[in-house]
N, C-alpha and C positions, 0 to 999 in steps of 0.2 A: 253925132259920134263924139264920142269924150275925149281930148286931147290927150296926148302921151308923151310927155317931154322927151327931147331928142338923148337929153343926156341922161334919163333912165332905159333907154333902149340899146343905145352904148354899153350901159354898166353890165346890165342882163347879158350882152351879146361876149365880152371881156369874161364874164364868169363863167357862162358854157364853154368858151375855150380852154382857159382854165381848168377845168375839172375835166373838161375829156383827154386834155394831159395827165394830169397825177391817175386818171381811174385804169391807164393803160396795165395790164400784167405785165411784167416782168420778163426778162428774155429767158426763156426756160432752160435754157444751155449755160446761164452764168451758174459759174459757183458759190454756193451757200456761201452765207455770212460766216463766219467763225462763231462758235457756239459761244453764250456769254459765260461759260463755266472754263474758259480756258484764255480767256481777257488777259488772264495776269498767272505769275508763273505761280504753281497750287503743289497738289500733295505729289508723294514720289508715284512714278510709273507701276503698277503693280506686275508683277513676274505673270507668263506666258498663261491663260486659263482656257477651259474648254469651252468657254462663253462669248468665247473673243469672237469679233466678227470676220464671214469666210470673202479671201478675195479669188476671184478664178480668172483664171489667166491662161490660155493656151497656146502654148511651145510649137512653132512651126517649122519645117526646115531652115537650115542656114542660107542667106541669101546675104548678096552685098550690103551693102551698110555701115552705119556711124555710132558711134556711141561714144563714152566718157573714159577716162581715167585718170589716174592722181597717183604719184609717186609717195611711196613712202617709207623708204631709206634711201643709202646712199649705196646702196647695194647692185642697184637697176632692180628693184619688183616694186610691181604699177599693181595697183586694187584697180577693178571694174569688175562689172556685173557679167553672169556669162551667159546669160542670154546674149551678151554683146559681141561673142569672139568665139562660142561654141560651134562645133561644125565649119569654122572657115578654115581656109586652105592657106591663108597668109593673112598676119594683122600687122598689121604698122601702128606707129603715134606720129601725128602731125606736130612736126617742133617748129616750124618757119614756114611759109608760104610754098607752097608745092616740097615741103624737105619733108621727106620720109621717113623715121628709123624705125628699121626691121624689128619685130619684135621673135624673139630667139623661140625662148617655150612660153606653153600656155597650159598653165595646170587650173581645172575645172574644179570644183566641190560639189561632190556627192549629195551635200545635202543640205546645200542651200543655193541660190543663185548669186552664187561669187565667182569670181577668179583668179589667179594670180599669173600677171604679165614679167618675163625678163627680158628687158633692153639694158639701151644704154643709161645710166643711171641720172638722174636732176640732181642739180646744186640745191634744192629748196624743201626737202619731201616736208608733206604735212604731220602735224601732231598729233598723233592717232589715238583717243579713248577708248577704251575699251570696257570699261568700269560700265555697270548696269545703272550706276547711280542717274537716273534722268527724272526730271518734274512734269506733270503737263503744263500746257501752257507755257514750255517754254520754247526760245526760237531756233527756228534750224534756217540754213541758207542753202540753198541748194545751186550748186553751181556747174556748167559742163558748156555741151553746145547742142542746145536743144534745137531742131531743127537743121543742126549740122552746123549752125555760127554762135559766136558767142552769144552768150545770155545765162541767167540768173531767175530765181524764185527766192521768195521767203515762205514760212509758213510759223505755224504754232504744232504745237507736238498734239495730240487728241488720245491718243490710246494704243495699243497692242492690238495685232489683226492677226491672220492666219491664211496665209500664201498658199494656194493651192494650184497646180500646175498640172495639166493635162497635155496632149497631143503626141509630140516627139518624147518628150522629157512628163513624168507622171514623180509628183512631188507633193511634201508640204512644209511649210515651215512659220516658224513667227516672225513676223515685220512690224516698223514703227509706222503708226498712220499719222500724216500729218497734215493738217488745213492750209491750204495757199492760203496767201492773203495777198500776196503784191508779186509781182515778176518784170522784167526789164519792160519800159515801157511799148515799145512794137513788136512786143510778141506776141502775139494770139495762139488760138488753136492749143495743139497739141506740142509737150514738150518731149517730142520725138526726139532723140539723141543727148539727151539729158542722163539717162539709162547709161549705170556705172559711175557716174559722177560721186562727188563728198557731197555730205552734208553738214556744213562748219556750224556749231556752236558760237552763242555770243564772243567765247572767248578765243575764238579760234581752232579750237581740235574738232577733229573729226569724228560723228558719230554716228554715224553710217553711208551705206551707200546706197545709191538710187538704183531702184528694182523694178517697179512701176507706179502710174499714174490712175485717177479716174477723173479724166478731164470733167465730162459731165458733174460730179460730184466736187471737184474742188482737190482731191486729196492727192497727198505723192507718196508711198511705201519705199521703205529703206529697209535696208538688210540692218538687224538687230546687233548693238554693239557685242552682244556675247556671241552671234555666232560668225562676226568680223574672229576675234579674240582665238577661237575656235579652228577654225580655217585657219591663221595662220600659225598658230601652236601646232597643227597636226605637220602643216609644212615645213616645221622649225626655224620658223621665221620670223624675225626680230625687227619692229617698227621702230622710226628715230625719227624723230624730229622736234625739235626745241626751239623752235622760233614762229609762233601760233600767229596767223594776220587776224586781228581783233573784226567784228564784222557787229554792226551794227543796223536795226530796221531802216534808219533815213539817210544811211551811205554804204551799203551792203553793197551797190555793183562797185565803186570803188576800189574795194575787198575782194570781190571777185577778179576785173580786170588784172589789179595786182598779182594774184591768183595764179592766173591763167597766162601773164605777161614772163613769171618766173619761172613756168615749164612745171608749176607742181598741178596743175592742171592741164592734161591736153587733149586732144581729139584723137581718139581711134577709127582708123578703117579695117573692116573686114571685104576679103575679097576671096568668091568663089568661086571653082572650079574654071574653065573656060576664062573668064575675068580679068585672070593673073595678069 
């Protein structure tokens, strides 16, 4: 029999391990890469087309729950999403640990999924854009209480979609799609209660708000700055805010805590019937 050196039997042994690591697939529930055509910030967003891609979402009744909002005057009126406060019998903003404030009215839009909240008003509201002017590939932050506690996403902007809404609520409208790339580090899963939150801009302002998710795919849909613009024009309602917290990829929860520390981000509860 022909000798076989030990330490060629080793090295063979060292490679099959090897290789049946990297030949593993991929966990099929992560989120795609970010496409390499939105790496870096590219041409302008192009206005709303009949090409766009369809997102479906189905409206169920109102039930207890959490969601996002963000003040934006000094007025007391809070933006969130209304899937978030639609159908509840009482919503509150969490300002302090167990502190409550009553939120007064809750005006819905027709025809998109927004809202607008009156409470008591923040010292801090956000700088609100409304200008279409946007790029792909540029970054948005996505900030609220996803899962019902603080936390954060980042993403890159990808394209124009088209919100379609079925069950209780029958809808459609245009939304911004955007590629996660990074989110607060122990968060997994789904960014449940994120829903209503901003979506800040490198420099600060806000350019939309969180509508929905498709965890499977990566993506987060935000209501469109025109039809922010739109909503609160029809309300006669006048956003203020001049002092933008700068938000950058490699200290963005920073930005957020800060965020969320000043009350220009806070957590809503909805609470139904029986509940109260």
């Amino acid at each position: 029999m022909k000798y076989v050196p030990d330490w060629l039997v080793y090295t063979l042994a060292l490679l099959a391990i090897v290789g049946g690591v990297f030949s593993n697939t991929p966990d099929q529930d992560a989120p795609p890469a970010t496409p390499d055509s939105i790496q870096r910030e590219g041409a302008t967003l192009p206005p709303p087309s009949a090409f766009d891609e369809t997102i479906l979402v189905r409206v169920d009744s109102p039930k207890d729950g959490i969601g996002t909002a963000f003040s934006i005057n000094s007025d007391g009126n809070w933006l969130t999403a209304r899937h978030v406060v639609d159908g509840c019998d009482k919503v509150a903003l969490l300002v302090a640990p167990d502190r409550y404030l009553p939120v007064d009215t809750v005006t819905v839009s027709e025809t998109s999924d927004l809202a607008l909240l009156t409470a008591s008003p923040s010292l801090t509201p956000v700088a609100l854009d409304t200008s279409a002017d946007l790029r792909i590939g540029s970054y948005g932050f996505h900030v609220g209480y996803p899962q019902g506690r603080p936390g954060e996403a980042v993403s890159r902007l990808i394209s124009r979609s088209k919100l379609v809404t079925s069950g209780l609520r029958r809808g459609e409208e245009p939304v911004l799609a955007w590629a996660e790339t990074g989110r607060t580090s122990d968060l997994t899963g789904s960014l449940g209660g994120l829903s209503g939150g901003p979506v800040y801009d490198a420099n600060g302002k806000v350019r939309g708000v969180i509508v929905a998710e498709s965890p499977r795919r990566g993506r987060i849909y935000s209501a469109s700055p025109e039809a922010i613009g739109d909503f609160l024009a029809e309300q006669n309602i006048q956003p203020l805010g001049d002092r933008p917290i700068p938000f950058a990829p490699e200290s963005y929860g920073g930005s957020a805590d800060r965020a969320r520390q000043s009350l220009q981000v806070v957590k809503v509860a909805c609470s139904v019937g029986e509940n109260l």
